[in-house]
C-alpha positions as CSV (number, residue, x, y, z in Angstrom):
1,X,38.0,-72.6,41.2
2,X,39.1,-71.1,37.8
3,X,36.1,-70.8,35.3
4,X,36.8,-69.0,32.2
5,X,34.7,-66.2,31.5
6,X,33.0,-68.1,27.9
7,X,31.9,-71.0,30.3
8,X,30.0,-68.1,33.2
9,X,28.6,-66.3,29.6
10,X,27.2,-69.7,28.6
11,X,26.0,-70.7,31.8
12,X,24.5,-66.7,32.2
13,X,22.8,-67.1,28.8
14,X,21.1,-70.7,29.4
15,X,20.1,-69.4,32.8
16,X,18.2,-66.6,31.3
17,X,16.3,-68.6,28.5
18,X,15.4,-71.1,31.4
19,X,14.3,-68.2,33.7
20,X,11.9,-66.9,30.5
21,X,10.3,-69.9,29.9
22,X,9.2,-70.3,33.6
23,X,7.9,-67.2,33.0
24,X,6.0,-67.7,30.4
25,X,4.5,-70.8,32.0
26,X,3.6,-68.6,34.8
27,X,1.7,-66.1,32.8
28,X,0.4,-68.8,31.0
29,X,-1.2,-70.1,33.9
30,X,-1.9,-67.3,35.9
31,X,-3.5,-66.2,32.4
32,X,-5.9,-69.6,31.5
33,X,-5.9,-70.9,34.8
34,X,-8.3,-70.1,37.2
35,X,-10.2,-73.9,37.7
36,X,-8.6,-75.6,35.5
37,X,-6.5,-74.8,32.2
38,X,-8.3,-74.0,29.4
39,X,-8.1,-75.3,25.9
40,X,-6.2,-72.4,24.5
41,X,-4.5,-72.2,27.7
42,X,-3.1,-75.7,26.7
43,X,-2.1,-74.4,23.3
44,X,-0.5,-71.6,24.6
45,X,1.7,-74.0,26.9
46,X,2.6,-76.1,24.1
47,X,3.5,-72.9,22.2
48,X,5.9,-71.9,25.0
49,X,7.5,-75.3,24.8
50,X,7.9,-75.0,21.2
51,X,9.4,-71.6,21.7
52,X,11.8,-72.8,24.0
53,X,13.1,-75.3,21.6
54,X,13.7,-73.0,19.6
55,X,15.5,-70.5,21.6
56,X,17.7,-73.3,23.3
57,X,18.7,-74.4,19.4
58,X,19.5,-71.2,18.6
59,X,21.4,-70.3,21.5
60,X,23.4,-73.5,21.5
61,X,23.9,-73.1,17.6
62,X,25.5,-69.6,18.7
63,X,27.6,-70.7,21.3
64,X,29.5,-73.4,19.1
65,X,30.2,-70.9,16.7
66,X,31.8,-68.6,19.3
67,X,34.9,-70.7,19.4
C-alpha cells in the first residue's frame, strides 16, 4: 500500500480532533452526570458539538490550502 505522507497527516489530524471531542463528551458527562444530565450539562454538550464544528471547518479549510 503506498499512502503519501499529506493523506497519513490528514488522516493523523482528523483523528485527533475526533479523539478530543470524545473527550470532551466524557468530561462532560462524567462532569453533569451522575443520575441524569443536568441542564447545564446539556449546554455544555451542545457547546462541545459546536466546538467541534468549528474545529473540523477550520481544520478542513487548512488542509485545502495545503496543496
Amino acid at each position: 500500500m503506498n499512502v503519501e505522507r499529506e493523506t497519513i497527516r490528514d488522516i493523523a489530524v482528523s483523528v485527533g480532533a475526533v479523539g478530543l471531542f470524545v473527550a470532551a463528551l466524557a468530561w462532560v458527562g462524567l462532569t453533569y452526570g451522575g443520575n441524569g444530565l443536568t441542564e447545564t450539562g446539556a449546554i455544555a454538550v451542545v457547546a462541545a458539538i459546536v466546538l467541534f464544528v468549528f474545529l473540523m471547518t477550520g481544520i478542513g479549510v487548512w488542509m485545502a490550502h495545503q496543496q
